[in-house]
C-alpha positions as CSV (number, residue, x, y, z in Angstrom):
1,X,5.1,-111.2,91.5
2,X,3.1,-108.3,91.3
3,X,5.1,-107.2,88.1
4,X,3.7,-110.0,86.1
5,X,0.0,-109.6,87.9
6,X,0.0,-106.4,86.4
7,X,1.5,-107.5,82.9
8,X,-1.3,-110.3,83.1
9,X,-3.8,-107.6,83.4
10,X,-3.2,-105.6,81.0
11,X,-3.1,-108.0,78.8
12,X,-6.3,-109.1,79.5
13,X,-7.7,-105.7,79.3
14,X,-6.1,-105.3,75.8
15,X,-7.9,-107.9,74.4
16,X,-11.0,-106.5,75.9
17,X,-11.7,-102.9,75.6
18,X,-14.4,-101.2,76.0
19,X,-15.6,-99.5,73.7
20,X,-14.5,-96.0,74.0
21,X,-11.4,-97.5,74.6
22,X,-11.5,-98.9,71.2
23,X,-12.8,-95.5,70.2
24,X,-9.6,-94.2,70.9
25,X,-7.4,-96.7,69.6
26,X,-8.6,-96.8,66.2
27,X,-7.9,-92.7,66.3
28,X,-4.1,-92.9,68.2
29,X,-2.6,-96.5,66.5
30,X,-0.1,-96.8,63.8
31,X,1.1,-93.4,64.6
32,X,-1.6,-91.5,63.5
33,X,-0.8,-88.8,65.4
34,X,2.6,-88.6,64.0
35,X,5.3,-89.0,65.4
36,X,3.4,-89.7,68.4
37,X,3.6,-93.7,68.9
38,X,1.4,-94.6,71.6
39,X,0.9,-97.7,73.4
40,X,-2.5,-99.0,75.1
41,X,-2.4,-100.5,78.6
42,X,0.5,-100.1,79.5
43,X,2.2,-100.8,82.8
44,X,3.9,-97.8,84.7
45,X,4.7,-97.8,88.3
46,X,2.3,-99.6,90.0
47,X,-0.4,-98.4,87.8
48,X,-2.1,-100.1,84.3
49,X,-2.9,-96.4,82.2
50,X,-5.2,-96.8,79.3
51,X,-2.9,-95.5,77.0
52,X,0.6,-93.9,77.0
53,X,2.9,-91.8,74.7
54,X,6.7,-91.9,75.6
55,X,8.2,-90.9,72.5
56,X,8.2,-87.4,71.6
57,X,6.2,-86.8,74.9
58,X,5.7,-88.3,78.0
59,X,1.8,-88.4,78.1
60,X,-1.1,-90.8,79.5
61,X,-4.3,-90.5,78.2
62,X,-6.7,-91.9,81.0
63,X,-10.4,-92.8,80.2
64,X,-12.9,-92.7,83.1
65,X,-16.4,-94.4,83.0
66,X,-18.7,-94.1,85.8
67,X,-16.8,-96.2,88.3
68,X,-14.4,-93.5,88.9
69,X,-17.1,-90.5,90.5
70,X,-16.6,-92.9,93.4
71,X,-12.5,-93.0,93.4
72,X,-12.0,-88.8,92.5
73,X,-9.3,-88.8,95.5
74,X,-7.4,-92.1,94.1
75,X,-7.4,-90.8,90.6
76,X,-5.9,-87.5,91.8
77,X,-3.0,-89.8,93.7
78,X,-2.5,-91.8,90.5
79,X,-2.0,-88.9,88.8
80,X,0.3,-87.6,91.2
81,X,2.5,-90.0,91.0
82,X,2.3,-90.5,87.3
83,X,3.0,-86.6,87.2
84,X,5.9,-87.7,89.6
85,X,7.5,-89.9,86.8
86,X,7.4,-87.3,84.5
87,X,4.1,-87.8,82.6
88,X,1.5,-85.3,81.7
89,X,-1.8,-87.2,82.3
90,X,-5.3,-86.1,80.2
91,X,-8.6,-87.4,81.6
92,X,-11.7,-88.0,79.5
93,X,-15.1,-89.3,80.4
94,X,-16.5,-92.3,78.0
95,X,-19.6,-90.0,77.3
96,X,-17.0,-87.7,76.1
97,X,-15.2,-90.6,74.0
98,X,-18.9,-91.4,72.3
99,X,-20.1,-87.5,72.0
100,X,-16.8,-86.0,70.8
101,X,-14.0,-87.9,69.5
102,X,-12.9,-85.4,67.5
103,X,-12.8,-82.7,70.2
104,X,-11.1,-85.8,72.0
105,X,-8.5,-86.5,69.6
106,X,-8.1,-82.6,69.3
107,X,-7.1,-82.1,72.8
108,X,-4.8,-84.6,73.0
109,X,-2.7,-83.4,69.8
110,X,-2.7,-80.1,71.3
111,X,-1.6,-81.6,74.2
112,X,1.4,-82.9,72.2
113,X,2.1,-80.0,70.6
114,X,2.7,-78.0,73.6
115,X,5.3,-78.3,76.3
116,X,4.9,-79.9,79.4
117,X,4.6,-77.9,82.5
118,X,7.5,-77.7,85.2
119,X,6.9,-80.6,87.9
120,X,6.9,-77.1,90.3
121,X,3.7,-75.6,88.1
122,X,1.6,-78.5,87.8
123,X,-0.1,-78.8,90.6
124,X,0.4,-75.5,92.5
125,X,-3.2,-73.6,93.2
126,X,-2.8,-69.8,93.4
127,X,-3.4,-68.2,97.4
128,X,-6.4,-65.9,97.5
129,X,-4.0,-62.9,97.4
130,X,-2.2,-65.1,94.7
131,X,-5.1,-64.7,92.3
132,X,-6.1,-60.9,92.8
133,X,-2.0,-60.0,92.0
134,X,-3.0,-62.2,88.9
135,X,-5.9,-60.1,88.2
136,X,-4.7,-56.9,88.5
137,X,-1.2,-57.5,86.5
């Protein structure tokens, strides 16, 4: 049941973007990117991610309008568990999707370009004595 709630809905939201959502679209479809094919709205897990890259890469691109300054701690447990799945996940603002597409669509074909990090590195934060053996190597 809750399967085909979230098929419904992103449904619905695919026939209503927003407009940095189209934004985006017009700059990732019909393998533009190439090879990259991605897909917008797209259910994974329990979560609908704006748009999603499975083939060469595993990568979600996630835009965030000013709803989500109010949800920072459940965006960084949807990511999470995307990361969990084995997704890399790239945030943008919509001011960022109507100031800088270019630098957008940039970062995100970088992002393809380059491997993902290990499940291990991606969310580790270095221990104060961490980061000064950094600095001094």
């Amino acid at each position: 049941m809750r399967d085909q709630l979230l098929i419904q809905r992103a449904k619905q939201m695919r026939r209503q973007p927003t407009e940095p959502e189209r934004l985006l679209w017009s700059a990732l479809r019909a393998r533009r990117l190439d090879p990259a094919k991605f897909r917008r709205q797209v259910v994974i897990g329990s979560y609908v991610v704006d748009f999603a890259c499975r083939i060469p890469t595993k990568l979600i691109i996630e835009i965030d309008g000013d709803s989500h300054d109010f949800q920072q701690e459940y965006d960084a447990g949807r990511t999470k568990e995307l990361e969990a799945r084995g997704y890399r996940v790239l945030r943008f603002t919509n001011a960022e999707m109507m100031t800088n597409l270019g630098g957008v669509v940039t970062s995100i074909a970088e992002a393809l370009a380059s491997p993902p990090l290990p499940v291990s590195l991606r969310s580790t934060t270095l221990s104060p004595e961490g980061e000064r053996g950094q600095k001094g190597s």
